[in-house]
C-alpha positions in Angstrom: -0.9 -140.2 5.0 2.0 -140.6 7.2 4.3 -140.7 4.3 3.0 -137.6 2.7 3.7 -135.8 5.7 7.0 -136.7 5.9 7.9 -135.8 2.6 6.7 -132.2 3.2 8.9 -132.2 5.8 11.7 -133.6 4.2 10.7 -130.8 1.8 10.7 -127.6 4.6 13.9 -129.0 5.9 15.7 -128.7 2.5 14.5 -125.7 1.6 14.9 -124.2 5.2 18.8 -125.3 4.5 19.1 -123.8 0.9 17.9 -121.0 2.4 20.5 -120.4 4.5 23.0 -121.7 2.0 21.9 -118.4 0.0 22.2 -116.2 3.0 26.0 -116.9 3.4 28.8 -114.9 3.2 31.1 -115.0 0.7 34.7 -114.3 2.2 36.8 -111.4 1.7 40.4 -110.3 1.5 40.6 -110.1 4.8 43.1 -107.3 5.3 44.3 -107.4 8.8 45.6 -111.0 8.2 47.2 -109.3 5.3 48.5 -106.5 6.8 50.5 -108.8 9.3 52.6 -109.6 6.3 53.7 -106.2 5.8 56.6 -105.6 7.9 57.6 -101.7 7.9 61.5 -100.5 7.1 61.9 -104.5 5.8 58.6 -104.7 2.9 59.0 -102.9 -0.3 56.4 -101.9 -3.0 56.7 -105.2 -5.0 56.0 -107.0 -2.1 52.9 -105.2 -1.3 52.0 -105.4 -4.5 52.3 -109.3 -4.8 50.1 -109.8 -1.2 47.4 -106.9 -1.9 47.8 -106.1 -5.6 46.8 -102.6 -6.9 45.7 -100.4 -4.1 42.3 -98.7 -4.5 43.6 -95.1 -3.7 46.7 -93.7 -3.5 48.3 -90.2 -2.8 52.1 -88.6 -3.5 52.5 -86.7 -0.4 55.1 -83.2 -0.7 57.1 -84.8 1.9 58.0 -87.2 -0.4 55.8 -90.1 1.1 53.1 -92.0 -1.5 49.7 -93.3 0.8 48.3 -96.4 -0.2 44.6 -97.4 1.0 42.7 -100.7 0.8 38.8 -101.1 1.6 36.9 -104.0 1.9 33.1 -103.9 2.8 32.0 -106.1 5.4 28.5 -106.6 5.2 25.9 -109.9 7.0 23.6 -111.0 4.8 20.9 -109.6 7.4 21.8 -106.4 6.1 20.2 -106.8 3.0 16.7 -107.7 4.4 14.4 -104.9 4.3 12.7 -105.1 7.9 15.5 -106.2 10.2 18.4 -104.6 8.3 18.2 -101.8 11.3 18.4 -104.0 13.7 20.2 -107.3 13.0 24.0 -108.2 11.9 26.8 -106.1 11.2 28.5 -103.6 8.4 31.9 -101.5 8.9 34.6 -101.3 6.2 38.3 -102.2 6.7 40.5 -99.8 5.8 45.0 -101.0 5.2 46.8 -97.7 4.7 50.5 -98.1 3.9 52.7 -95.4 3.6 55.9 -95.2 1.6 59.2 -93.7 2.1 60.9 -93.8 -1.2 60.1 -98.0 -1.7 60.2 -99.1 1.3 57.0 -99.6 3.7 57.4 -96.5 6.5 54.0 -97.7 7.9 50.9 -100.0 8.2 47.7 -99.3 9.8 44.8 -101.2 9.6 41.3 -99.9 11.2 38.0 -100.3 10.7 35.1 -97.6 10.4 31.6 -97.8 11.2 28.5 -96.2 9.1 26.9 -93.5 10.5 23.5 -94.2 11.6 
């Protein structure tokens, strides 16, 4: 009897673990430790291009500036649980906008923004 028992719990312990093995997150590109690598007036396109690759979005400006812009999602795996999704864990996007004067880096912003609720 006693060694039933503690194989059921040997069993609820294991699964409680691969449980949360499932809920965790996988990592990200983590843009503000990336956008510390761009330096402006001294980073040019082929740099950026080698640390972040192809931007997601980018605009040719008529002053003669291009826009570059970089999302990532950040998203706890709470979120994707239908009752405590409201309440529990955290989502915002990052956003790394680089802006361009001819090919060198003019500037580098890195924000976040919230969902609306």
């Amino acid at each position: 009897m006693i060694r039933i028992k503690s194989i059921l719990i040997l069993f609820f312990l294991f699964s409680s673990l691969m449980s949360f093995k499932a809920c965790s997150v996988k990592p990200g590109p983590n843009l503000a430790s990336k956008a510390s690598l761009i330096h402006p007036t001294i980073t040019n396109k082929a740099e950026v291009l080698q640390i972040l690759g192809t931007p997601l979005q980018y605009f040719f400006k008529p002053d003669g500036t291009e826009e570059w812009y970089y999302y990532y999602l950040v998203r706890s795996p709470t979120k994707k649980l239908p009752l405590v999704k409201r309440y529990l864990g955290e989502e915002y996007t990052e956003v790394l906008k680089i802006i361009f004067k001819e090919n060198i880096v003019l500037n580098c912003t890195y924000y976040t923004v919230q969902p609306k609720k």
